[in-house]
Residue frames as a rotation matrix with the C-alpha (Angstrom) as fourth column:
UNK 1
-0.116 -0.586 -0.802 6.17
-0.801 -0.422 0.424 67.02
-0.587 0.692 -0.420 -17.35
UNK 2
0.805 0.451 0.386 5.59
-0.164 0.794 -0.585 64.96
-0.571 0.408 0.713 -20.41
UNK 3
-0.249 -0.967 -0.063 8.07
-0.632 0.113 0.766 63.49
-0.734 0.230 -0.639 -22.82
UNK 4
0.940 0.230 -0.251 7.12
-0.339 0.571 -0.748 62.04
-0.029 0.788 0.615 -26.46
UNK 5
-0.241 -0.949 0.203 9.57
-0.352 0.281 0.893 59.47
-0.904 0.144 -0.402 -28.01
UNK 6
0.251 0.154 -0.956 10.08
-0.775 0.624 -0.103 57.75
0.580 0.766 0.276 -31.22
UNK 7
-0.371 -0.588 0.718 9.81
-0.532 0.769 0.355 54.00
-0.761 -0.251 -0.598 -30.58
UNK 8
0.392 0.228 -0.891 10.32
-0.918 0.160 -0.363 51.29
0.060 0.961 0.272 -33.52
UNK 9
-0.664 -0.734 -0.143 11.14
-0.722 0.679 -0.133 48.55
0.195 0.015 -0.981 -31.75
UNK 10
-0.436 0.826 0.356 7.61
-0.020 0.387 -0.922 47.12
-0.900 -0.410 -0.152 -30.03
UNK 11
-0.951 -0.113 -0.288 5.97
-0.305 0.504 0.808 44.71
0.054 0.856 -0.514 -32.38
UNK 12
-0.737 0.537 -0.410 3.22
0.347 0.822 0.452 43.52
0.580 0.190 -0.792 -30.57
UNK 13
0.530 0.567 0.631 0.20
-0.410 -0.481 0.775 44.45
0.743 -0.669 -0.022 -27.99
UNK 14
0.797 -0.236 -0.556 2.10
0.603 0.366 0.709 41.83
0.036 -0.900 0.434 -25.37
UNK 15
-0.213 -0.972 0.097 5.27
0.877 -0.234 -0.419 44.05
0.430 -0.004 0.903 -25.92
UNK 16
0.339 0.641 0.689 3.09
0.110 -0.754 0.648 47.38
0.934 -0.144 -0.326 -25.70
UNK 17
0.932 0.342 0.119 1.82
-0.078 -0.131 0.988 46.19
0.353 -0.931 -0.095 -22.12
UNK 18
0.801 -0.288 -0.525 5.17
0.598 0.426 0.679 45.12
0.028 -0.858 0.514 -21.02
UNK 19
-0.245 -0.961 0.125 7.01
0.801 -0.273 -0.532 47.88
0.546 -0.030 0.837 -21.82
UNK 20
0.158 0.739 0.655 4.20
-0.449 -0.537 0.714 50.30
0.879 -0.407 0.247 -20.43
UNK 21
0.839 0.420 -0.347 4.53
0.224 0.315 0.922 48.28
0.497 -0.851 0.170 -17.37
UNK 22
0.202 -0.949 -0.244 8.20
0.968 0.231 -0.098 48.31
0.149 -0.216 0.965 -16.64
UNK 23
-0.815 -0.524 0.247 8.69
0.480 -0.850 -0.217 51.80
0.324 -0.058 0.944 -17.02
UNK 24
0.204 0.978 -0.040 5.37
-0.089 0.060 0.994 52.45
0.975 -0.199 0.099 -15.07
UNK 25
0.674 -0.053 -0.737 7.33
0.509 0.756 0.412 50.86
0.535 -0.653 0.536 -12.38
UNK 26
-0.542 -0.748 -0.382 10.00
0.822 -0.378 -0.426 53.35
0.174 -0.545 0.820 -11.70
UNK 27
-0.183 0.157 -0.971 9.50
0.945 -0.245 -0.217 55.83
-0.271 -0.957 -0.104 -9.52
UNK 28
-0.316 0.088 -0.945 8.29
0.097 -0.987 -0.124 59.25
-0.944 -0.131 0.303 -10.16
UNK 29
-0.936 0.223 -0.273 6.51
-0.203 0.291 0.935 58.09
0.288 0.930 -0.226 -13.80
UNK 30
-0.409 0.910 0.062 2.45
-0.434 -0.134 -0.891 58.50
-0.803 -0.391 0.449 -13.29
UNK 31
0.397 0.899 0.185 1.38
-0.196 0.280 -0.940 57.93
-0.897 0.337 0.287 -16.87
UNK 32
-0.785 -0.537 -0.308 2.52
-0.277 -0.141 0.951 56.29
-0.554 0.832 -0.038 -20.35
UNK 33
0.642 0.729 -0.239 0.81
-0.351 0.001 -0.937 55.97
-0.682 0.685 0.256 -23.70
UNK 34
-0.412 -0.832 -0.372 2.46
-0.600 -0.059 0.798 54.11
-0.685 0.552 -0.475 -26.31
UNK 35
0.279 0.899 -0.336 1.64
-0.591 -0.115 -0.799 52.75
-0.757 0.422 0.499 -29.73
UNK 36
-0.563 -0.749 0.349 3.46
0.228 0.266 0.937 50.25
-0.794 0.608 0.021 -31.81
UNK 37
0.207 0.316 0.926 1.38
0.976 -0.127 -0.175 50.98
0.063 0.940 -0.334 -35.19
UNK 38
0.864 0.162 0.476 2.06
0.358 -0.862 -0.358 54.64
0.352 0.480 -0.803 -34.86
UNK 39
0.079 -0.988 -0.129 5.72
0.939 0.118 -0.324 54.18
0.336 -0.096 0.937 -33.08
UNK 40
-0.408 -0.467 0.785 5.81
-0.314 -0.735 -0.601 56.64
0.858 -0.491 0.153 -30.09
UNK 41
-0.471 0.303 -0.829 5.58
0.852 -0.088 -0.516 57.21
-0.229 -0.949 -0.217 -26.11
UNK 42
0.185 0.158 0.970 4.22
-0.311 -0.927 0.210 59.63
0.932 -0.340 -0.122 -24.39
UNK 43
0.134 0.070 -0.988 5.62
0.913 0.380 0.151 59.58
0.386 -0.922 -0.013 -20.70
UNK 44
0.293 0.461 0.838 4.28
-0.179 -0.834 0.521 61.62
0.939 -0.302 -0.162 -17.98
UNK 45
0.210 -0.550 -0.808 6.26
0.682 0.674 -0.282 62.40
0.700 -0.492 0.517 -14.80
UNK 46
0.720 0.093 -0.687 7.06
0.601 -0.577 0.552 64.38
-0.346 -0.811 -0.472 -11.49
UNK 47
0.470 -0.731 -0.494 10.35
-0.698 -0.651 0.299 65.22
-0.541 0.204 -0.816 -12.47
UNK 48
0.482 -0.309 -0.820 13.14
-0.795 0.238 -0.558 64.13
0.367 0.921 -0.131 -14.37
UNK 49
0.849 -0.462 0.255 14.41
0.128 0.649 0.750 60.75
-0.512 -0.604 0.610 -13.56
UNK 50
0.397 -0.914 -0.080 18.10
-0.893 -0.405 0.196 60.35
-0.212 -0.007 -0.977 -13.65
UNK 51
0.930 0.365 -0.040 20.11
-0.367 0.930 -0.024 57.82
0.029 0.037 0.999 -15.59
């Protein structure tokens, strides 16, 4: 299951990578894509994660 967001906070390419990592890191999350010049995710997952 995928999931687009708006994001308008990531400024930089080091922000990019570390927010791509971090949330990379939890569990059931396989694949993100994210873009600060065009300000979205795209996360790709087993199921829904619970917050």
């Amino acid at each position: 299951m995928t999931h687009e967001y708006r994001l308008t906070v990531v400024t930089c390419v080091s922000c990019e990578s570390k927010v791509k990592t971090s949330i990379l890191s939890i569990n059931n999350i396989f694949d993100v894509e994210i873009s600060k010049d065009k300000n979205y995710i795209i996360i790709t997952m087993d199921k829904i994660i619970a917050t």
